[in-house]
Each structure stands twice: as C-alpha cells, then as structure tokens.
C-alpha positions in Angstrom: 43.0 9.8 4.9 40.5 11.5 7.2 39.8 9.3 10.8 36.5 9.6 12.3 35.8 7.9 15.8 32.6 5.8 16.4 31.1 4.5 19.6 29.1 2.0 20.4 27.2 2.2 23.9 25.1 -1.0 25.0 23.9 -1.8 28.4 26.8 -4.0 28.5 29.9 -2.4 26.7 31.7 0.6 25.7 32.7 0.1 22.4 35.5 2.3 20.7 36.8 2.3 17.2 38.8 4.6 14.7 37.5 4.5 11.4 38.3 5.7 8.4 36.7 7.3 6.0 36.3 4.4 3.4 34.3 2.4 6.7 37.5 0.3 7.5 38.3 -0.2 11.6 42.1 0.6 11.9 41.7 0.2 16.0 38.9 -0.6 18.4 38.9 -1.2 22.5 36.0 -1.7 24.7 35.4 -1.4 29.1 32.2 -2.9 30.5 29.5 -0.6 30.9 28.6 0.6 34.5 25.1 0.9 33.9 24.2 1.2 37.6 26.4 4.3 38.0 24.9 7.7 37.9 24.3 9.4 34.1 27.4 11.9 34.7 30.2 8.8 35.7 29.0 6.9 32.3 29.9 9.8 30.5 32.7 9.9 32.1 33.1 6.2 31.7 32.7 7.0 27.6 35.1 9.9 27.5 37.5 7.9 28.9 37.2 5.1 26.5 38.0 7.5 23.8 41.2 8.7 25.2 42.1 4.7 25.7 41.2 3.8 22.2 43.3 7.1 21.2 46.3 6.3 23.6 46.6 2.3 22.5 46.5 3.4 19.1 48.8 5.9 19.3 46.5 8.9 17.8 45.4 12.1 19.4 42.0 13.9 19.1 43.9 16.3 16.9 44.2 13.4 14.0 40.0 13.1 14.1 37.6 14.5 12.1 34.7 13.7 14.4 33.0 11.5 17.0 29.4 9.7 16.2 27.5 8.0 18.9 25.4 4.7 18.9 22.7 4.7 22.3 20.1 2.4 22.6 17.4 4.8 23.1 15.6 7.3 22.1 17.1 10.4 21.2 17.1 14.0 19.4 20.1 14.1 17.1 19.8 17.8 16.9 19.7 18.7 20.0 21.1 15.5 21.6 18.8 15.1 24.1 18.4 11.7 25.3 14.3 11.0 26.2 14.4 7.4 27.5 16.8 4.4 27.7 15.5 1.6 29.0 18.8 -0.4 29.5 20.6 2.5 31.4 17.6 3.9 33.4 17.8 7.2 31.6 15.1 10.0 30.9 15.5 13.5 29.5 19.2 13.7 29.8 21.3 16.1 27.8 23.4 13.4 26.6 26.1 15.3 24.2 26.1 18.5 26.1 27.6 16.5 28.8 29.6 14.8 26.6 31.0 17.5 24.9 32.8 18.6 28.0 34.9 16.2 27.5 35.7 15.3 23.9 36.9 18.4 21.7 35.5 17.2 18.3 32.4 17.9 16.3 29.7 14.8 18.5 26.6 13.2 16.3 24.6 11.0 17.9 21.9 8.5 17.1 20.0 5.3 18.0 22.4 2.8 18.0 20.1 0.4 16.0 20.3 3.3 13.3 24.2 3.3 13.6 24.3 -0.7 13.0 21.8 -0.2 10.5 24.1 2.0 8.0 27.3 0.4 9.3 26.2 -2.3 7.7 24.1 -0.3 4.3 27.9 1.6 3.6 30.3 -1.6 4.4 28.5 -4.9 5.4 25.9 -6.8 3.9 23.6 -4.4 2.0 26.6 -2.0 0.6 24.5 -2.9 -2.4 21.3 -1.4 -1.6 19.7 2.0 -1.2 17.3 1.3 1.2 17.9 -1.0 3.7 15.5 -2.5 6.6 17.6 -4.3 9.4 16.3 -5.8 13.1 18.5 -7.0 15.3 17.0 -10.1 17.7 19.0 -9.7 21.1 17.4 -8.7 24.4 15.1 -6.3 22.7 14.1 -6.0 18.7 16.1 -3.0 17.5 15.9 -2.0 13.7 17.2 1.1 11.5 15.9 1.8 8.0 18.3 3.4 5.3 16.3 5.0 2.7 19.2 6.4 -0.2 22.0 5.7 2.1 20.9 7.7 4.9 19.1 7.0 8.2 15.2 7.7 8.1 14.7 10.2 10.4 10.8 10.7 10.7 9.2 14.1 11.7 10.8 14.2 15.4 14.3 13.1 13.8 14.1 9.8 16.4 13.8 7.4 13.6 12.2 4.1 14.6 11.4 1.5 17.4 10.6 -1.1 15.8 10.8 -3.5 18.8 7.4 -1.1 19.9 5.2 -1.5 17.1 2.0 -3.9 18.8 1.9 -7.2 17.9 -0.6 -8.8 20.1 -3.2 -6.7 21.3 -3.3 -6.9 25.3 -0.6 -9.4 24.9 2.7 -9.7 27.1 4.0 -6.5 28.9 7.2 -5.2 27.2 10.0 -3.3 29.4 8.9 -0.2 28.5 5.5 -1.0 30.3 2.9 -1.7 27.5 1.3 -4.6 26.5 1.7 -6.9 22.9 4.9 -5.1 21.8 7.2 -7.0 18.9 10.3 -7.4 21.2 8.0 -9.4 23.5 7.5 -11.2 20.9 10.3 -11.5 18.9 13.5 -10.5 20.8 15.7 -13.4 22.2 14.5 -12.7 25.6 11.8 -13.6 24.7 12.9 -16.9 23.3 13.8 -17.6 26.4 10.7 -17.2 28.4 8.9 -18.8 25.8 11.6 -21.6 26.2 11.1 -21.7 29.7 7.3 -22.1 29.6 7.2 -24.8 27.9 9.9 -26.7 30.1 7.9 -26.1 32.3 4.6 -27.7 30.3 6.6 -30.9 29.0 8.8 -32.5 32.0 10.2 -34.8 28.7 11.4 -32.7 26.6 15.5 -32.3 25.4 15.4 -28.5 26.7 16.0 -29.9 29.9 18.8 -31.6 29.0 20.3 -29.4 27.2 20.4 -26.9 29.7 21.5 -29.7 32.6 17.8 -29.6 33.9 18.4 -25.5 35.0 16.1 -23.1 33.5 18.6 -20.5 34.3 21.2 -21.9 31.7 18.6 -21.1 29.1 19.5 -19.1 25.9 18.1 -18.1 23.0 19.5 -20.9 21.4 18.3 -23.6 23.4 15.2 -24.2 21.3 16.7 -23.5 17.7 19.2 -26.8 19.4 16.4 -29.1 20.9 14.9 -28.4 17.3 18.0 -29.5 15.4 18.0 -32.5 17.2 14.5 -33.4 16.5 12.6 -32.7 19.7 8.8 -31.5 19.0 8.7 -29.0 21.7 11.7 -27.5 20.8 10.7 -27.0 16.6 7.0 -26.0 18.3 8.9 -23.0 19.7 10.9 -22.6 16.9 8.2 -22.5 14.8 6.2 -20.3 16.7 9.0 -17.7 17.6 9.7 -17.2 13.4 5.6 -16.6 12.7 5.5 -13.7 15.5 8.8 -12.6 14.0 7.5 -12.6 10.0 4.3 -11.0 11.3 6.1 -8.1 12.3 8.6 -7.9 9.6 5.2 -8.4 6.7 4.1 -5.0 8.5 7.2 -3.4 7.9 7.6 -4.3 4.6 4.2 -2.8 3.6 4.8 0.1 5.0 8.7 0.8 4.1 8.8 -1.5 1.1 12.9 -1.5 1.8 15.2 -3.8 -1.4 16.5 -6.0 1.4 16.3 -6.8 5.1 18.9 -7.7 7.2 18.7 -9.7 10.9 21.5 -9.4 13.0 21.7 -9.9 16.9 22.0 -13.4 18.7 19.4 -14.5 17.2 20.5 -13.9 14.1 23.6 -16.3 14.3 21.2 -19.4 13.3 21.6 -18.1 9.7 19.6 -20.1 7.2 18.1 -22.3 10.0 16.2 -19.0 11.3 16.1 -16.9 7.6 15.1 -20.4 5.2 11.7 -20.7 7.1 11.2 -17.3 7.7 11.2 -16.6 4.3 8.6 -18.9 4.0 6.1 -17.3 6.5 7.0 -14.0 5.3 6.0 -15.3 1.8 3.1 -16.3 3.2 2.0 -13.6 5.5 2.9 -10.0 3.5 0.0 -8.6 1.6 0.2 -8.7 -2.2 3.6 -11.1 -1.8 2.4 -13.4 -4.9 2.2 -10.2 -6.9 5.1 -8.0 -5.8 7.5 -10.5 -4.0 8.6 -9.6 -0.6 12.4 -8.7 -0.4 15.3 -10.9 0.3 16.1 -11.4 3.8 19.9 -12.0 4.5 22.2 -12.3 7.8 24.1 -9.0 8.9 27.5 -9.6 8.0 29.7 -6.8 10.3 28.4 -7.8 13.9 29.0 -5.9 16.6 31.3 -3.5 13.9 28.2 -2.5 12.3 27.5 -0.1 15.2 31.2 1.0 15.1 30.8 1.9 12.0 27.9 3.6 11.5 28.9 5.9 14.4 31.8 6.8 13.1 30.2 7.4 9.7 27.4 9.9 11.5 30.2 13.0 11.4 31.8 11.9 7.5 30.7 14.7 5.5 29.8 16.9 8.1 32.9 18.4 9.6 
C-alpha cells in the first residue's frame, strides 16, 4: 500500500506523520517549532523532522510516494511561494524551493486550515459530505472549504481566510493590522480578552476565582466554566462570543452554501455546550433559514490528525 508523508507546521509544532493511502496514520512524531529562528533553520528544523519520523518508524524516503505540507499562511500551491505568516514572521519566502533541497520526494503544499479541512472531509467527521465548511477557534479563526472532495482554491489558488472576512466595521485591530476582522472576534484569543475585560468590569464575578484571581491564567475556557456554573458574567460572554461567531458563519453559509460545517480548535472542545446554542443563533441570523434550513453544524472529530492528514493526502493521486 502506497505511504504518503504529511506535515503539519503551527507556530508551536512540527508535526510528522506517515499515512497511507486509505487516510490511516501508521506513525507520527513532533519537535517544537523554533519560530524565532531565521526562515532557512525552520526548514531545516522541518526536514529534519521528516528524517526522525522516517528513522523511528523504520521507513526510508524511498518507501514514500510524496510529502504534503500544512502552513498557516498564505501561500501559492503552484509555485510554493509563501506571501505572509503571521505566526512565523514570514513574507514572500520561497517556501518549497527551500524545502525541496532537502526532501527528495514530489512536495505539495497548502494552508494548513485547507489540510485540516479535507483531513477531516476524506476520514473524520464529514467523510460523508461533498462539500464541507470547517473553522477552527484557536488563536486565530482558520477555515477550509471542500467543494466535491477537493479544496477550493479561488482565482489566486490561496483558498480562504476566513478569520479576515470584517465583522465589525472599525472594530478591534486583528494581527494582521486591520480593524473588525472575525478572528478578533471569534478566535479563542479573543475569548480571552473579552474574558479579561470584563474581570476587570465585575470585581465579583467567578472568573476570578477560577483563574486564582490572575488574569494571566485565563483561557478560552474560563468563561464557557464561570457559565456552567451559573455566573452571569461568565454566560454574558458566552453568549456574546457564540452571536459574533454565528454572524460570521450566517455569511459564510450564504455565500458557500456547504452540506455541513465543522468547528474544531480549542474552542471547539465545548461540544454541544458551544454548537446547541449556536445552532440557535445561526437559525436565527442566516438569510432565508426558515425556508432553506441552514446546515448542520458538528464537532471535528480527527484533531490535531486532521492536518496530518490532509497533508499527506495533497500528493495521493498526484505522483
């Protein structure tokens, strides 16, 4: 059976895995990223993962078919250009040329949102569906769409940012330096801030406690907790945090119409506690819902594999 290798690179990890060509991991390793280290020693970094993963599982680069890449960022697939990452301080860099001095298969490489996003459309929890919407709610809003089992590509081949689309107009500034973006909105960092702000707004509320009075130890689950436990503040932002998040996903529908949507990411670990009222606000917020329905929305089921696999999956069919 053919073996494809996929990799998963996030601002924090370097994640390897041998697939196979029915989606199924048969080995995966991981090193922390060195994001602070110059573009050509994270390639390096990468390359080196690879030959790990290879060595531990006792394969050679002569037993793959081909190498897919996952980068958070935008990036040309076809000519592998990389035009800007925020997470690794990256701009214009020729990503898989460098690369491809070091690894001596076929390299495809995508936005690793796109990756997770049919990792999870060929294996995970829409293996069902043709076209697919997922977001992922971590420290941005990432999100692929599948349309017939492949990834949308648009005219430029860079797919989607979902986590850019405006929300509020001259709203919060995002990362990438404008203002009222969904991820500002909608990611869990910015669960957090929100979290934080109103600590600091109501001296009584259980936040405090539950992060032992230090808004440092804040996470994006400290509210969906407080809320769980009854405090007011903490359903408020709850409550608040799910309507900017079924705003943006009522504009995606509309445009995209996709059979299913999928949340994965931290965020997405509160299961029905985040997707049962979501649904709601989504019912109540998409044009035309009474009339056409809006689609089901449903918790990733591969986590962190998705991206694995989906990477992997870029080269299947093409070497």
């Amino acid at each position: 059976m053919k073996k494809y290798i996929g990799i998963d690179l996030g601002g924090t990890n370097i994640a390897v895995g041998i697939v196979d060509e029915e989606c199924r991991i048969l080995f995966k390793h991981s090193r922390r990223t060195q994001a602070d280290l110059p573009f050509e020693a994270i390639v390096a970094d990468i390359a080196d993962t690879v030959r790990e993963t290879l060595d531990l599982a006792g394969l050679t680069f002569a037993q793959m078919e081909a190498v897919g890449l996952g980068t958070p960022s935008c990036i040309n697939p076809h000519t592998g250009l990389l035009v800007h990452a925020n997470n690794l301080h990256w701009r214009n860099v020729p990503l898989r040329e460098e690369l491809e001095k070091h690894l001596p298969l076929p390299l495809f490489i995508r936005n690793d949102a796109d990756c997770a996003a049919l990792g999870e459309a060929l294996a995970g929890a829409a293996k069902e569906y043709e076209h697919v919407l997922m977001v992922t709610l971590g420290t941005g809003v990432g999100g692929g769409m599948i349309m017939g089992k492949q990834i949308f590509n648009g005219c430029d081949h860079m797919g989607m940012e979902i986590g850019h689309t405006k929300l509020v107009f001259q709203g919060v500034q995002c990362t990438c330096g404008q203002y009222g973006c969904f991820e500002s909105y909608a990611s869990a960092t910015a669960l957090i801030r929100q979290t934080r702000e109103a600590m600091e707004q109501h001296k009584d509320s259980l936040l405090w406690k539950l992060c032992g009075g230090d808004e440092a130890a804040v996470t994006a689950r400290t509210a969906f907790d407080a809320a769980r436990q009854g405090d007011p503040v903490g359903q408020a932002l709850v409550d608040r945090y799910i309507a900017y998040l079924a705003a943006g996903l009522s504009t995606l529908i509309v445009l995209f119409r996709p059979q299913v949507i999928l949340i994965g990411g931290g965020i997405g670990n509160e299961g029905e506690a985040l997707l049962q009222p979501l649904r709601l606000q989504m019912a109540q917020s998409t044009y035309a819902a009474e009339e056409i329905g809006v689609p089901p929305v449903r918790s990733a089921a591969l986590g962190n594999d998705a991206g694995i696999i989906g990477a992997a999956m870029l080269g299947r069919g093409q070497t």
